[in-house]
VEXLOPA-786943 format. One record per residue: x, y, z of N, C-alpha, C in turn. Coordinates in steps of 0.001 Angstrom, whole numbers, plus 500000, padded with zeros to 6 digits. Layout:
N
XYZXYZXYZ...
REM end
This chain:
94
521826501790490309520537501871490957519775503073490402517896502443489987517967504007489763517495504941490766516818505636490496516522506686491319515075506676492126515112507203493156514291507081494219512721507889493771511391507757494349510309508837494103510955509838495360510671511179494636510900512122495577509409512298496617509577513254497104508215512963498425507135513908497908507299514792496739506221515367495788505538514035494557506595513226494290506090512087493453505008510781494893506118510514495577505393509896496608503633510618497124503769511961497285502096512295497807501338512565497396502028512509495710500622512169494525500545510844494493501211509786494196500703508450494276499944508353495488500562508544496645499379508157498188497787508519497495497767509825496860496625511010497048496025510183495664496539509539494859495906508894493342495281507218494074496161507179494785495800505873495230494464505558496076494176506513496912493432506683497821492054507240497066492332507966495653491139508334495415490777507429494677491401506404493728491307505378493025490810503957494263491031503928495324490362503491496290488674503583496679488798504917496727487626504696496926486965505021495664486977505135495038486114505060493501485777503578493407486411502624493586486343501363493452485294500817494607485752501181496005485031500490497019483783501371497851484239502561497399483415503617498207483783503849499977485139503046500019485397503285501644486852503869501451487035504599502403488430505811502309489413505810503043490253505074502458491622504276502496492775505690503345493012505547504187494558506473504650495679505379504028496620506008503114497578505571502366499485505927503283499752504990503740501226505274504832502134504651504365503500504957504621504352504362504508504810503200505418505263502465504343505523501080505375507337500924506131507321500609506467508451500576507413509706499624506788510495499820506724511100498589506092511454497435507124511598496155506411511949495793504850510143495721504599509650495739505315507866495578505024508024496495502942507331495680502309506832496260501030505784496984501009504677496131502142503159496831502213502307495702502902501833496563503850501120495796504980499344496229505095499026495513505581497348496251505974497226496782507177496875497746507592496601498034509141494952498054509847495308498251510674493475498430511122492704499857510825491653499592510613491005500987510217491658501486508970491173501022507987491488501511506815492980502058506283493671501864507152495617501852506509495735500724505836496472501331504933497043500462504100498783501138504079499408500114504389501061500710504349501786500101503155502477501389502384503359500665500766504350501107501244505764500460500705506988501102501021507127501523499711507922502988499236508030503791498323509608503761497736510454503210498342512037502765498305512613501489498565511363500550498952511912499044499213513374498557498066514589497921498812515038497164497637514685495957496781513795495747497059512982494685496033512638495654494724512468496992494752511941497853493525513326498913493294514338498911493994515245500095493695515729500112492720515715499056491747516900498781490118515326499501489097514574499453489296513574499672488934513461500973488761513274501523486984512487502513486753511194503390487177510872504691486975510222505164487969508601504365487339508299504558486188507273503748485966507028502201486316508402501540486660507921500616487244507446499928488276508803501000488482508302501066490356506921501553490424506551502629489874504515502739490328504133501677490053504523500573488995503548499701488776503457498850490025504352498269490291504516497540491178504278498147492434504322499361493016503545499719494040501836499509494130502038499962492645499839499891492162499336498311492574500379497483492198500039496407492646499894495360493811500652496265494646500539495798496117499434496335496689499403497660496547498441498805497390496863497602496425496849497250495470495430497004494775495404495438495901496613494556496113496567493133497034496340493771498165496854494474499134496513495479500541494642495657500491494652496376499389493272496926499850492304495772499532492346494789498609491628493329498776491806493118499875492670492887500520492371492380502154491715492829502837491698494875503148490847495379503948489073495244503562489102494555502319487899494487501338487423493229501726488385492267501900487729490891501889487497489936503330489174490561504101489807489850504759488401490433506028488321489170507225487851489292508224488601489181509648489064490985509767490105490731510856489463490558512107488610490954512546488550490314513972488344488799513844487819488212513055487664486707513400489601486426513255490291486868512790491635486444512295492376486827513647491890487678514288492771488344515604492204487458516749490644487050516516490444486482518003491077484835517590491420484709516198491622482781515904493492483300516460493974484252516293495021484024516689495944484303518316494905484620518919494710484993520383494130483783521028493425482453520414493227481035520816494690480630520637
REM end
């Protein structure tokens, strides 16, 4: 297995991610950890949750593992971009 991001590698990706966020959308993303086995979830109000140690990425090099984090956090924040959660919360409360 390889090796894990330490939590100085982890709060530059959050802090790259978030500014690469909003450069793109102009709205300002809080970047969290996701809980396991969650990979990466959307939350309300601008969270976006990545997991930083999921085993879906642990055999995984450290560059790859960013990639593949870059690529969830970029599907996450399309949602908070696209997705329409209150119509999705009140269709699922019918």
């Amino acid at each position: 297995m390889a090796r894990k991001l330490n939590a100085k590698e982890i709060g530059a990706l959050q802090e790259i991610l978030a500014k690469a966020a909003f450069g793109l959308s102009l709205r300002r993303f809080t970047i969290l950890k996701a809980d396991p086995p969650e990979i990466g979830y959307t939350g309300m109000g601008n969270q976006i949750f990545l997991s930083f140690d999921n085993e879906i990425i642990a055999d995984l090099s450290i560059p790859c593992k960013i990639s593949v984090i870059r690529g969830i956090f970029c599907h996450e924040m399309l949602h908070q971009l696209l997705s329409d959660f209150k119509l999705l919360e009140k269709t699922m409360s019918t």
